[in-house]
C-alpha positions, 0 to 999 in steps of 0.5 A: 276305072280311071278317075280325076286326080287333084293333088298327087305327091311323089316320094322317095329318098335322095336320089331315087328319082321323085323330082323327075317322075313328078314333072313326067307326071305333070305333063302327063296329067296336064297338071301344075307341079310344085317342087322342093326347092332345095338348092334356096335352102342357106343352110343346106351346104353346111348341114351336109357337111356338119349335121349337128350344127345347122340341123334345126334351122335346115329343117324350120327352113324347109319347113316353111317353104313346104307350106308356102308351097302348098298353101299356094297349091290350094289357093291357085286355081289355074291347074285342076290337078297339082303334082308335087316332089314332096309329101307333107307329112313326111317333114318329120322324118328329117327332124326326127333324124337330125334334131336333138330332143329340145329342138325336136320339140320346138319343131314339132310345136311349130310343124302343127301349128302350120298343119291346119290348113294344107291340101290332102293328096288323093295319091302319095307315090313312094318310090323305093331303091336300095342303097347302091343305086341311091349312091350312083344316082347321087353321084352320077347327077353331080350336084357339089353339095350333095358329094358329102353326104355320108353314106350312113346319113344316107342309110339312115334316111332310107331305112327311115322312110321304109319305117314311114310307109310301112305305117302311113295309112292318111292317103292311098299309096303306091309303092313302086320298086325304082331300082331299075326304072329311069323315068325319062327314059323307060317309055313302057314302064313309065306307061304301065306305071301311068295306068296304074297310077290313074285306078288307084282309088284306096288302100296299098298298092304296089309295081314292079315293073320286072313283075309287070305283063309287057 
């Protein structure tokens, strides 16, 4: 049974294809989309190049741009439904990955005193892919800044999101194996994906688009 979405979040490491299934989504749903503007973080180039150095004001930059973005999500009432690239809750991830103790600290004073407010997804899609297909997707959309990244900064993030969602109970999930899906381009699995994603009401899902009937 289909129901009314109002906020879906799309999640997943670099490169896995969440920016693109958010705004296929968003058209679909008729939704408004708000996206992680990366590319407006000043200290980003840097932390890809040299992660110790830049780490703690990367993540308080990316920190608060979250939360202007979705503090506007729930002020704006022009969409009914809100599709975004990033889930909230999972900006700790990062930190915990790149900061060191005291600055892990101080972040984490200042991520719950933005918290209180912010608007719940009815839906988080995590998107998952294994580490070759990550490497050739961030190679083959040849974004400059991310061309340094090392492969084992990469490896960490996957293995920290796997770590993620395999406790993370605050919303629905929906699990989706990624390696083989290009969401601009695989009409069927898309849709199938689609479907699935409007019954969705509570618990752990899962699609395969390889287990999935045609």
């Amino acid at each position: 049974m289909q129901h009314q979405l109002e906020y879906v979040a799309v999640e997943g490491p670099i490169g896995v294809g969440k920016t693109t299934l958010a705004r296929r989504l968003a058209r679909s749903l008729k939704a408004g989309l708000v996206q992680e503007e990366a590319a407006q973080n000043p200290f980003l180039n840097k932390f890809y190049r040299s992660p110790a150095s830049v780490a703690l004001p990367t993540q308080l930059h990316f920190l608060m741009s979250r939360r202007r973005a979705l503090r506007q999500l729930g002020q704006d009432e022009s969409s009914r439904c809100w599709v975004s690239d990033f889930l909230w809750h999972k900006d700790r991830l990062f930190a915990e990955l790149t900061l060191n103790e005291d600055e892990f600290n101080l972040y984490s004073e200042i991520s719950a005193e933005l918290e209180f407010d912010l608007p719940v997804p009815d839906l988080v899609i995590y998107l998952q892919a294994p580490l070759n297909v990550l490497y050739e997707r961030i190679e083959k959309r040849g974004i400059s800044s991310e061309q340094s990244i090392a492969s084992s900064y990469i490896a960490r993030l996957q293995q920290a999101y796997t770590n993620f969602f395999h406790t993370y109970d605050h919303t629905p999930v929906l699990i989706v194996n990624a390696a083989e899906i290009d969401f601009d381009e695989c009409e069927q699995d898309y849709r199938r994906l689609l479907k699935q994603i409007l019954t969705v009401q509570a618990g752990r899902h899962y699609f395969n688009p390889s287990a999935e009937p045609a």
